[in-house]
MILO-308113 format. One record per residue (C-alpha): residue number from 1; x, y, z. Coordinates in Angstrom, 1 decimal. Layout:
N
REC num      X      Y      Z
REC NUM      X      Y      Z
...
//
This chain:
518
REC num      X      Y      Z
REC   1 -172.2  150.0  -28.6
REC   2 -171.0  150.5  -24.8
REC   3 -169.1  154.1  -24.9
REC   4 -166.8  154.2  -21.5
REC   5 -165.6  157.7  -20.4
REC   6 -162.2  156.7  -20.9
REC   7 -162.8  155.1  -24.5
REC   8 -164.1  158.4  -25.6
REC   9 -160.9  160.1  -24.0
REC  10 -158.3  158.1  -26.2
REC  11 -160.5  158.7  -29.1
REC  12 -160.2  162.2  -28.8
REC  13 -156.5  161.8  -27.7
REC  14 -155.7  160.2  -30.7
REC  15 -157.4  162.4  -33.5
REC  16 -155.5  165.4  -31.5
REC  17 -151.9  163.3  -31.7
REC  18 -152.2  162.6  -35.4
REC  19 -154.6  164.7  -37.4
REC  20 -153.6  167.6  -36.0
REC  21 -150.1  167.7  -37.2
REC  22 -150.7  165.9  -40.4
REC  23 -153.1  169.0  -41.0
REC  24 -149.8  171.4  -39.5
REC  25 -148.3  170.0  -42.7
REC  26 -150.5  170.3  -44.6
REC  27 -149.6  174.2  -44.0
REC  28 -148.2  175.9  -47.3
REC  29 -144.8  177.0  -46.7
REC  30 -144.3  180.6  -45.7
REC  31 -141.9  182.1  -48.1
REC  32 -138.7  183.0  -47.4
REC  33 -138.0  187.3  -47.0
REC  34 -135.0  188.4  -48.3
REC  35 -134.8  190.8  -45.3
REC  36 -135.3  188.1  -42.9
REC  37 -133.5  185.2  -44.3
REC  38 -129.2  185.2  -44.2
REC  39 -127.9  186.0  -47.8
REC  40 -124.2  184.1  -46.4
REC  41 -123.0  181.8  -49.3
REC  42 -122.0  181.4  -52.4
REC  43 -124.5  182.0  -55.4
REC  44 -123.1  180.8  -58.7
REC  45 -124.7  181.0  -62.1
REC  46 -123.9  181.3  -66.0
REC  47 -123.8  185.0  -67.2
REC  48 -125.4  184.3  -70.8
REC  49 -122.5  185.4  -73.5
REC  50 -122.3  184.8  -77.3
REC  51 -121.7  180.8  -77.7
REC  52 -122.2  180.1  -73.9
REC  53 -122.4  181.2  -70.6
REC  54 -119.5  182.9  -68.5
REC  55 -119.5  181.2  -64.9
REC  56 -119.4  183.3  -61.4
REC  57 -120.2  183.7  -58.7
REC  58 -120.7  186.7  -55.3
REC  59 -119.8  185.5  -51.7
REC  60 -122.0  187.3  -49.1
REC  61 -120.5  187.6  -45.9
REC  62 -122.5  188.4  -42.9
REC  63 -122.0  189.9  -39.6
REC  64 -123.7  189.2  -35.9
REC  65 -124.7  192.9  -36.3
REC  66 -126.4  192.5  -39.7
REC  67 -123.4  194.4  -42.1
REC  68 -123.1  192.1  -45.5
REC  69 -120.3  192.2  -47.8
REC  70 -119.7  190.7  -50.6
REC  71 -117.4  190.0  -53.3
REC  72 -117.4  188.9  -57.3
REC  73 -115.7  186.2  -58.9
REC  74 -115.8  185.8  -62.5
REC  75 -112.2  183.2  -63.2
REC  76 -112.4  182.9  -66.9
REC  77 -111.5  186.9  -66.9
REC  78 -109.6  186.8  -63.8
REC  79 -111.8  189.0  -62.2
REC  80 -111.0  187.7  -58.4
REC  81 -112.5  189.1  -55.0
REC  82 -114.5  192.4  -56.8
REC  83 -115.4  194.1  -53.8
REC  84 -119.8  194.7  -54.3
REC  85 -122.4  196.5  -51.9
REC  86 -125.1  194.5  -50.7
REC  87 -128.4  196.4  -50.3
REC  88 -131.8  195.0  -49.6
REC  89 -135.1  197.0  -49.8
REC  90 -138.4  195.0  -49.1
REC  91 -137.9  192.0  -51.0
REC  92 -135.3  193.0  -53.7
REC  93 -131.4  192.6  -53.4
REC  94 -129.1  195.3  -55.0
REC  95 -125.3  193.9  -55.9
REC  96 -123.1  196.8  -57.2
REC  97 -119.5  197.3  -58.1
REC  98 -118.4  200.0  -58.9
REC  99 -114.7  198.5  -59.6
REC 100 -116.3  197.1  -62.5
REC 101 -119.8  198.6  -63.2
REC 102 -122.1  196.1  -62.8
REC 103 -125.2  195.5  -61.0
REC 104 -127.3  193.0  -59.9
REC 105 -130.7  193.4  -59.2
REC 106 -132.8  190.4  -58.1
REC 107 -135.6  189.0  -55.9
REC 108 -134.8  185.7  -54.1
REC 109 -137.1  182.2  -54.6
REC 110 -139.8  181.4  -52.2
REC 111 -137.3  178.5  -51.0
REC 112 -134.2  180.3  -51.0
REC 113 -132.2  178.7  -53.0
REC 114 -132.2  181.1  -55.9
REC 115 -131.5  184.5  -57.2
REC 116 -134.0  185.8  -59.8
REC 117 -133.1  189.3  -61.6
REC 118 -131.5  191.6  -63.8
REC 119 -127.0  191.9  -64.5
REC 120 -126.4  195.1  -65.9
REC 121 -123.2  196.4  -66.7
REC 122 -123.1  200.1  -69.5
REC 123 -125.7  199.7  -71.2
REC 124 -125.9  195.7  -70.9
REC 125 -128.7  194.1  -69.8
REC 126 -129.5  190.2  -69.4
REC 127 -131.0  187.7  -67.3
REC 128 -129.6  185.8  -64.5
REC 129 -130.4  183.3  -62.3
REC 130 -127.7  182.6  -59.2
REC 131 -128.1  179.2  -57.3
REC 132 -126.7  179.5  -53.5
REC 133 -124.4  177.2  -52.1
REC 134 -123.5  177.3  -48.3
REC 135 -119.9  178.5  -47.4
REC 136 -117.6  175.3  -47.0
REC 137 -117.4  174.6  -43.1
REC 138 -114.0  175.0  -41.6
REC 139 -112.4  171.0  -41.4
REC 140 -112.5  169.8  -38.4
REC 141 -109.2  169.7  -36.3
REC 142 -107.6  166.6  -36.9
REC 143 -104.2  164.7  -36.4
REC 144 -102.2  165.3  -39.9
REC 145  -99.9  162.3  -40.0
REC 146  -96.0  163.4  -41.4
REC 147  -95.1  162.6  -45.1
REC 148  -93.2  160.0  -45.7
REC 149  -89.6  161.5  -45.8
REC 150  -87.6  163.5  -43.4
REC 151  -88.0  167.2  -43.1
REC 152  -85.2  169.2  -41.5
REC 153  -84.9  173.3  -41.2
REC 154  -81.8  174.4  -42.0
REC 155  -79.6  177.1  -42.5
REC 156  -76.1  177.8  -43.4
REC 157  -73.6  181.7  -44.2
REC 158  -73.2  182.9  -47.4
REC 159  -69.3  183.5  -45.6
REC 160  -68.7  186.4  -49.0
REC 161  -71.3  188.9  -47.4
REC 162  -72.3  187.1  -44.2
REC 163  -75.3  186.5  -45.2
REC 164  -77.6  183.9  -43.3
REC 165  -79.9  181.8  -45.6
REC 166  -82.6  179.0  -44.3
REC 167  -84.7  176.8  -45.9
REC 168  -86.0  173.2  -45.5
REC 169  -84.4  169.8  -47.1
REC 170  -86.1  166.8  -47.2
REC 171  -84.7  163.8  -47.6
REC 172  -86.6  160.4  -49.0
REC 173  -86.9  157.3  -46.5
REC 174  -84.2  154.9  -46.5
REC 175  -80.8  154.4  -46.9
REC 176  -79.3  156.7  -49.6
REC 177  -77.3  158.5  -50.8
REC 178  -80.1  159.8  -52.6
REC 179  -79.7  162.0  -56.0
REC 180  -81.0  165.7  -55.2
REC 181  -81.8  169.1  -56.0
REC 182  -81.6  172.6  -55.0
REC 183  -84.5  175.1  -55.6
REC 184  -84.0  178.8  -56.8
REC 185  -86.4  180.9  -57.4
REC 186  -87.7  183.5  -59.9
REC 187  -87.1  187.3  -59.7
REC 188  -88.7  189.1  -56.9
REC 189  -88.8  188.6  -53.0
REC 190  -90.1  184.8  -52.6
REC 191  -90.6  182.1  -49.4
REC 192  -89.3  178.5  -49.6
REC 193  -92.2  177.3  -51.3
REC 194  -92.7  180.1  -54.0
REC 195  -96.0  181.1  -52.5
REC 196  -98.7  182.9  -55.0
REC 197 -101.5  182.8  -52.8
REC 198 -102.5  179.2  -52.9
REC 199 -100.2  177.9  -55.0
REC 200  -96.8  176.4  -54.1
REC 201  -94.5  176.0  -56.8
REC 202  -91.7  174.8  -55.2
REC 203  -93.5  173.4  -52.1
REC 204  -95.4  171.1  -54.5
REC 205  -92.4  170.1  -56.4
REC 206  -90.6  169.3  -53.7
REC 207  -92.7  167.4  -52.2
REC 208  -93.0  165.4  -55.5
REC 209  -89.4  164.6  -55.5
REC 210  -89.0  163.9  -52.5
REC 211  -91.9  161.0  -52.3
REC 212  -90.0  159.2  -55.6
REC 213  -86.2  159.1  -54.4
REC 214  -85.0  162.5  -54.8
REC 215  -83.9  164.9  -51.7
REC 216  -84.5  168.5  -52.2
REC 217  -83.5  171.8  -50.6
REC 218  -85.5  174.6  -51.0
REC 219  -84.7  178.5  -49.3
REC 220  -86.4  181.6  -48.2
REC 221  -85.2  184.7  -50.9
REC 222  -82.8  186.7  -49.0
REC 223  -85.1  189.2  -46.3
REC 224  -87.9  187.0  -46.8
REC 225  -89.2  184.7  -43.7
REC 226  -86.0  183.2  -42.2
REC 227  -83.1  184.6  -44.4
REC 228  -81.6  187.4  -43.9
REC 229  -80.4  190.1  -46.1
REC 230  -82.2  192.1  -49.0
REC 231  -82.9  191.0  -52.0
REC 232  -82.8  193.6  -54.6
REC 233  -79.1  194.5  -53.4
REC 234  -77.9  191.1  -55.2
REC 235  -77.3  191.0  -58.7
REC 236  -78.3  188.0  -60.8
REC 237  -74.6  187.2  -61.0
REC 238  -74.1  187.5  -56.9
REC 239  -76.6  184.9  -56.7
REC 240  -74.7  182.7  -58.1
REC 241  -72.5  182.5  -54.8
REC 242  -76.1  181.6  -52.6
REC 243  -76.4  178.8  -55.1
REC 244  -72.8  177.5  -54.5
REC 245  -72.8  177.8  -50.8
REC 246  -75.9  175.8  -51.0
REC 247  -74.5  172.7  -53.2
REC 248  -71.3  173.2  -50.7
REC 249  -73.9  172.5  -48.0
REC 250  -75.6  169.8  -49.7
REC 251  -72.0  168.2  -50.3
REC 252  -71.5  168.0  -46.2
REC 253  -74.9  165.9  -45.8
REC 254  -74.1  161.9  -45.6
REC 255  -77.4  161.5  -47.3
REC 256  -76.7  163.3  -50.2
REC 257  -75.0  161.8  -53.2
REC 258  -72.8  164.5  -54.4
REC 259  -72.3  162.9  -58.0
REC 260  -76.0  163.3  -59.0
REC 261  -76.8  167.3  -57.3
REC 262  -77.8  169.3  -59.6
REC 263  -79.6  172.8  -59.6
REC 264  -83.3  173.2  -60.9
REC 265  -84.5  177.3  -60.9
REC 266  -87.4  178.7  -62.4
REC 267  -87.1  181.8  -64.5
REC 268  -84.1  183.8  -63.4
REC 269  -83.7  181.0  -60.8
REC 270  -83.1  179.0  -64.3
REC 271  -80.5  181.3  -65.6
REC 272  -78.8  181.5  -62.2
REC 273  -78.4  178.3  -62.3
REC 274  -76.8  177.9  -65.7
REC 275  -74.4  180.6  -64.8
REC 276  -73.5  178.1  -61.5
REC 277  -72.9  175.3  -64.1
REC 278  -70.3  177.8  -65.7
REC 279  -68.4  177.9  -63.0
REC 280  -66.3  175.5  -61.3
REC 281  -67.2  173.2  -58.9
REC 282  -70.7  173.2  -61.0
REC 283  -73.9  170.7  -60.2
REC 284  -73.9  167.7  -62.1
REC 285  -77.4  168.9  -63.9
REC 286  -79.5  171.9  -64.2
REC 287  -83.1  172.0  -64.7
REC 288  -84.8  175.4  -66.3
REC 289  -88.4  175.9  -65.4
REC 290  -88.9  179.2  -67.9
REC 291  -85.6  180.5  -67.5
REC 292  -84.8  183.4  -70.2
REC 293  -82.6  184.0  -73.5
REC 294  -83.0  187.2  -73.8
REC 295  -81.5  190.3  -72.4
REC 296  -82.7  191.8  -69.3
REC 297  -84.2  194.7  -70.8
REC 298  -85.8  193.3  -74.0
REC 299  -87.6  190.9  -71.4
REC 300  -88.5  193.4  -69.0
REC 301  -90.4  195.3  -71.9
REC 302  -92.7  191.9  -72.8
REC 303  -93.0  191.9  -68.5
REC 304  -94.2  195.3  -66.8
REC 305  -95.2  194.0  -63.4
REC 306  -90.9  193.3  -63.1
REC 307  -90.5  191.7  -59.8
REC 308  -93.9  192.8  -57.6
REC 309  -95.2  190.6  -55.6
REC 310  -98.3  189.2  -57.4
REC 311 -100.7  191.9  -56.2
REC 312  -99.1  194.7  -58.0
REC 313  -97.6  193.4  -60.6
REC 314 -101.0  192.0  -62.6
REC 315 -102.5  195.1  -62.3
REC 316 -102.2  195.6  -65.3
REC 317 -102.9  192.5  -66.7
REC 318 -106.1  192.7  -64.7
REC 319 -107.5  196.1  -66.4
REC 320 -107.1  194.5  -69.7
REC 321 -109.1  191.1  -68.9
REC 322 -111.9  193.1  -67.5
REC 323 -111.3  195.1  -70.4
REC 324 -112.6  192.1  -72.4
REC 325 -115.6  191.4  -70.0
REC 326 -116.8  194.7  -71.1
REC 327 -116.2  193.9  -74.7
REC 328 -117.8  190.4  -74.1
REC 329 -121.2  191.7  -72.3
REC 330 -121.5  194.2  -74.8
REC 331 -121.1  191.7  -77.9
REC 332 -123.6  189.6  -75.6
REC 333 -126.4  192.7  -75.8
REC 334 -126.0  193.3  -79.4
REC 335 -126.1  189.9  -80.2
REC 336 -130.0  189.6  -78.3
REC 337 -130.7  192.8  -80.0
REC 338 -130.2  191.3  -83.5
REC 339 -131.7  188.3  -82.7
REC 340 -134.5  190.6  -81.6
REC 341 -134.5  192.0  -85.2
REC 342 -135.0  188.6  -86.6
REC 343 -131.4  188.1  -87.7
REC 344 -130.5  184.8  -88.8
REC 345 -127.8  183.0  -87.4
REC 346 -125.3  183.6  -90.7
REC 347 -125.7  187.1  -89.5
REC 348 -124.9  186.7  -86.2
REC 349 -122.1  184.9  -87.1
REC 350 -120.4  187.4  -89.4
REC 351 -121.1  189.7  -86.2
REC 352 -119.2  187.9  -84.2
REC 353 -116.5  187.3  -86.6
REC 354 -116.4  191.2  -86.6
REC 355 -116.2  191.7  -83.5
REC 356 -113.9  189.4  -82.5
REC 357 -111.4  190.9  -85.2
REC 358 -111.8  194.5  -83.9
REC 359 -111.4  192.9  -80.2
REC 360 -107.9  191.7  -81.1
REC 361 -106.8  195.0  -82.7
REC 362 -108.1  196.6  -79.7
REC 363 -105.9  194.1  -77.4
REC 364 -102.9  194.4  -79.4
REC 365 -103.5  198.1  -79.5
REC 366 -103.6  198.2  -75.4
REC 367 -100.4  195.6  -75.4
REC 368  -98.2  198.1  -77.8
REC 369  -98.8  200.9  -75.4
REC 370  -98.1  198.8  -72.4
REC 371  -94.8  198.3  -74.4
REC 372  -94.2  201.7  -75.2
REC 373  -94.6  202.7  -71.8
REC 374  -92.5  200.5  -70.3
REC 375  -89.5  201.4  -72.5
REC 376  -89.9  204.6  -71.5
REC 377  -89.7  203.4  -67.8
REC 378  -86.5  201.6  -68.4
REC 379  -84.8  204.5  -70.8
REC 380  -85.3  206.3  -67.4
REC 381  -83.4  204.4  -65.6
REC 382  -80.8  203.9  -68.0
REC 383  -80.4  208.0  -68.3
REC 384  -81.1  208.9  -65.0
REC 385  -78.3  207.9  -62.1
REC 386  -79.3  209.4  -59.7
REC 387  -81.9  207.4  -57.2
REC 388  -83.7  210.0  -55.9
REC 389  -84.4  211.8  -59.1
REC 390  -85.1  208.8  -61.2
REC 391  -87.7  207.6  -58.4
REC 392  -89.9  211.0  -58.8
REC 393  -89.6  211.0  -62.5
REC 394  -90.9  206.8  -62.5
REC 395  -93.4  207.7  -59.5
REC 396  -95.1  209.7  -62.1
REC 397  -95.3  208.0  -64.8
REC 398  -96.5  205.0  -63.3
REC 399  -99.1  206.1  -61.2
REC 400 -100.5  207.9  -64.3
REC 401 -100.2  204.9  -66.5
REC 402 -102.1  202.5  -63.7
REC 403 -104.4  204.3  -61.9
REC 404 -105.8  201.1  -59.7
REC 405 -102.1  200.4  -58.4
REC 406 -102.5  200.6  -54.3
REC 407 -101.6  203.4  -52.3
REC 408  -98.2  203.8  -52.4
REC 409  -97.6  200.5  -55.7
REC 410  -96.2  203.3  -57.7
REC 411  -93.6  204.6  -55.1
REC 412  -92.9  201.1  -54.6
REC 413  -92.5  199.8  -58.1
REC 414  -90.3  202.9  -58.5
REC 415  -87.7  202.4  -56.0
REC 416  -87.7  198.5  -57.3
REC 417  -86.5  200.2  -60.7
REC 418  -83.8  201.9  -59.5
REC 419  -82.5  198.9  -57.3
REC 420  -79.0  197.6  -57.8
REC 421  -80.5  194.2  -58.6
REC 422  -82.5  195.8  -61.5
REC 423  -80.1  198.1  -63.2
REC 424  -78.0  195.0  -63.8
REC 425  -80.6  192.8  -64.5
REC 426  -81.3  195.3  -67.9
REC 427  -77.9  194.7  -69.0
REC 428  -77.8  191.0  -68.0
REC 429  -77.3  188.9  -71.1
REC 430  -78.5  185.1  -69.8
REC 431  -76.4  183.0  -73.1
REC 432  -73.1  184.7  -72.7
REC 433  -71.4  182.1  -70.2
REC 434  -73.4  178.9  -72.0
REC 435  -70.6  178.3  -73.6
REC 436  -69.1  176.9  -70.5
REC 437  -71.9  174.5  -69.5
REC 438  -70.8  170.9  -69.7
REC 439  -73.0  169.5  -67.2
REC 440  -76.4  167.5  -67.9
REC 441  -79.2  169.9  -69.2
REC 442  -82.8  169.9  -69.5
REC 443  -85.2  173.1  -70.3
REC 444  -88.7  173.0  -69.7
REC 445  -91.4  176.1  -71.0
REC 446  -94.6  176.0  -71.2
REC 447  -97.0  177.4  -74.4
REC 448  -98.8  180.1  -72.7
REC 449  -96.3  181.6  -70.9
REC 450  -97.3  185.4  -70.7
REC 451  -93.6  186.5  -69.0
REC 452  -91.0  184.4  -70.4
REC 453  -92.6  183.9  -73.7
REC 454  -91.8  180.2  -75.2
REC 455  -89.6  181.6  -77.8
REC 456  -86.9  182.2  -75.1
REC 457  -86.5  178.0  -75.5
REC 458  -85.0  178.4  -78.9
REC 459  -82.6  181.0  -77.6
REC 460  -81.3  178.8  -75.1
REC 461  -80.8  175.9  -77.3
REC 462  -79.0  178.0  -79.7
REC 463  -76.9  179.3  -76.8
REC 464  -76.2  175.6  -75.0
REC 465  -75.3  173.9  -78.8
REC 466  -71.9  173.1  -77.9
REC 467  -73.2  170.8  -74.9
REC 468  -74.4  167.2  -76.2
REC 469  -76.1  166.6  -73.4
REC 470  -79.1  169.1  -73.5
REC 471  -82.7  168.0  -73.8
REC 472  -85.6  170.5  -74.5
REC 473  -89.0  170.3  -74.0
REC 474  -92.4  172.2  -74.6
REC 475  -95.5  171.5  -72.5
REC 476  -98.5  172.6  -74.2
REC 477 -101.4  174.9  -71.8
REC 478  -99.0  175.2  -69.1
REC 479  -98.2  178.6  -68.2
REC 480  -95.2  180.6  -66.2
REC 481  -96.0  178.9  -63.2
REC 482  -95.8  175.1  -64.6
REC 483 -100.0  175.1  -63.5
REC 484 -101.5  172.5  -65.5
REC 485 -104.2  174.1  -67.7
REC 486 -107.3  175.3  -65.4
REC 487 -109.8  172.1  -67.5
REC 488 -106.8  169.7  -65.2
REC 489 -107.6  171.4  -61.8
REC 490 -108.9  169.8  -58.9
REC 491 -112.1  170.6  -56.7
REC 492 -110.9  171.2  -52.9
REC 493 -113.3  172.6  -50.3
REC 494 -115.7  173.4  -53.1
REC 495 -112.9  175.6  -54.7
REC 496 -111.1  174.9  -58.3
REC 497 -107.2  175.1  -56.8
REC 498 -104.3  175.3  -59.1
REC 499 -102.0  172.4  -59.1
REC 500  -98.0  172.0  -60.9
REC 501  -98.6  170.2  -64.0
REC 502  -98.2  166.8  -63.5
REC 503  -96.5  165.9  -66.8
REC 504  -94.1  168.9  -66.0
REC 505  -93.1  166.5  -62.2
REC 506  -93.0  163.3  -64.0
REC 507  -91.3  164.4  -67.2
REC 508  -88.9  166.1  -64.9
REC 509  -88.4  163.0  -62.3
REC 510  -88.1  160.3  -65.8
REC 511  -85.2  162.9  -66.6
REC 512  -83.1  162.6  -63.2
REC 513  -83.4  158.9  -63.2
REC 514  -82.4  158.4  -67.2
REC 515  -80.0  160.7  -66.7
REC 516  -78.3  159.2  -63.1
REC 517  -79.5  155.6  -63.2
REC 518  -77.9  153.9  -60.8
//
């Protein structure tokens, strides 16, 4: 066989073009250092617990210089945002909070794509196993087309104090007049849409409405975004005049039929609203969303956080669910330790059972002096009249009682005690003007309702007997908020988000349109 120079050259050519990089792969894969490699995600796992696993997961945040933070999630305890270190040293990765006492020790996966260690937490120790997940990517910038109903701002003058209120109506497509609503909101300092961090009460309802036939207006609370005024030096009973200057607005739209407005208010918002249909002039229906029966003081007991913003006023609420946690992890250790012993699983069981028993005496324990402490909060602002001296003595006992409350909560929460709104609102006695309500009534509560307890229902029924045209109705796993239960929420952006319980907007809607059928 006849070589040439240049048949020998592409022979060489082509073993160097294709064996050479089939042997590159044929390379094992270097693994990954956990020094080296970015730790910026989310790693989720299972924390094993007795019966299951607890789900969570740590964030890890990183910045050009290198710094790491990261944060702890567990939602089933309403553990949110737990602020962790992040230390790395050789190949092992240190989580540790001290908010909570835990720590994660772990070496990552030659790949990457897992955590391998260790969760300990006093005296608890089990295996864990995180799987990362990249941050969600910021959506890309594109053109949001309007909803499909006008949206105006407005504003109008409360003309008794001068007090300028603005909000935003919308108003379905078409002709009208359209049947519609005005929003008012539960105790405390609250936007247009009832913001609690993600979640928009009122934003979402309205917008509800709105898309099926109903127009709704919906304001910022008085010295929140573009109203002015303050709002803890209205009473419950001065709100009533906000609520009729806003049907007298609604009145003045062309669009608006004035024979089917009506008033739908969540928790106080709910009893405000009842007190408007007591007077004259009243909406042609109400709507309760949690509104209470009982007496301002008898409530505030069952509701320490009062009117905080969120933040503050689950504090808390918080220290007992990680409370639990504790409780849980622990059960979780002594549960592997039996097993460990060769226990059998009647054993563990009755363990279990046992436990569980001594965890709900220890919960109703911790709720009683939650109680007791709050009456005492209250009796001093009953006895004490005098601002400035009543504000040291709460300032005090509150900061004692919560030791997590941010700098300054206490002094806060302390000067919202002694606030004109809230030394009526103790007094304030939500069924004594029922008897005057003649106009179209439906009350809505959810079953786990933790502030305005579902027995408050009953108490409005019994107070609204005289009316014939009342409807009631119970919604079970919805909470204070009208969320559906957390098994009903949607995944958005890789996030579980809390949505309004669907049931709650279309028994609602049904309601209006029974009610005012054209």
């Amino acid at each position: 066989m006849n070589y040439t120079f240049t048949g020998l050259l592409r022979g060489w050519l082509w073993l160097f073009t294709t064996l050479v990089p089939l042997l590159a792969l044929a390379q094992p894969t270097a693994p990954v250092s956990a020094a080296k490699a970015t730790l910026e995600g989310q790693w989720k796992g299972g924390l094993t617990m007795p019966g299951g696993s607890l789900p969570l997961t740590i964030t890890v945040t990183e910045l050009a210089n290198g710094t790491r933070f990261a944060v702890l999630d567990v939602p089933a305890q309403r553990i949110n945002r737990a602020l962790m270190t992040v230390d790395l040293k050789a190949d092992t990765i240190e989580f540790d909070t001290r908010e909570l006492g835990c720590s994660y020790i772990c070496t990552r996966t030659p790949d990457g794509k897992q955590l391998v260690g260790q969760w300990k937490q006093q005296g608890y120790q089990t295996p864990l196993t995180l799987t990362f997940e990249a941050l969600p990517a910021a959506p890309p910038k594109s053109f949001k087309f309007p909803p499909p109903y006008r949206v105006e701002e407005v504003s109008f003058t409360n003309s008794r104090d001068n007090t300028k209120l603005s909000g935003t109506l919308t108003i379905p497509a078409g002709k009208g007049p359209f049947p519609a609503a005005v929003l008012l909101s539960d105790m405390g300092p609250q936007d247009r849409d009832a913001t609690r961090g993600d979640y928009k009460l009122f934003g979402s309802l309205a917008d509800y409405l709105t898309r099926h036939g109903v127009a709704v207006l919906r304001l910022d609370d008085r010295g929140v975004g573009q109203s002015a005024g303050t709002f803890t030096a209205v009473t419950t009973a001065e709100l009533v005049y906000d609520a009729q200057v806003a049907l007298n607005f609604m009145r003045t739209r062309p669009l608006i039929d004035f024979a089917r407005l009506g008033l739908i208010g969540h928790g106080e918002g709910g009893n405000v609203a009842l007190l408007t249909a007591a007077q004259p002039l009243p909406p042609a229906f109400v709507i309760t969303l949690a509104a209470s029966g009982s007496v301002g003081r008898e409530l505030m007991q069952q509701r320490p956080g009062g009117f905080l913003p969120a933040g503050e006023a689950d504090t808390a609420q918080d220290r007992q669910d990680r409370i639990q946690f504790l409780a849980q992890q622990a059960a979780a250790q002594k549960t592997e330790e039996l097993r460990a012993k060769g226990a059998n699983a009647a054993q563990i069981d009755t363990y279990l059972a046992q436990q569980q028993m001594r965890q709900r005496a220890a919960d109703r324990k911790r709720q009683e002096a939650v109680v007791k402490h709050q009456r005492a909060l209250l009796e001093v602002v009953r006895q004490t009249p005098d601002n400035a001296q009543a504000q040291a003595i709460l300032t005090n006992m509150i900061g004692q009682f919560n030791p997590g409350l941010p700098a300054g909560g206490a002094q806060t929460r302390a000067a919202q005690m002694t606030s004109r709104w809230y030394r009526y609102y103790l007094d304030f006695n939500p069924l004594a003007e029922l008897g005057k309500v003649n106009c179209a009534v439906l009350l809505l509560h959810g079953t786990t309702d933790a502030q305005v307890n579902i027995g408050n229902l009953a108490q409005l029924e019994k107070g609204l007997r005289s009316n014939n045209r009342v409807e009631s109705r119970r919604f079970e796993g919805v909470n204070h908020q009208f969320q559906a239960p957390m098994a009903e929420w949607p995944v958005i952006s890789g996030e579980v988000r809390a949505i309004m319980s669907p049931r709650v907007q279309q028994s609602l809607l049904a309601w209006i349109r029974s009610e005012f059928s054209e």
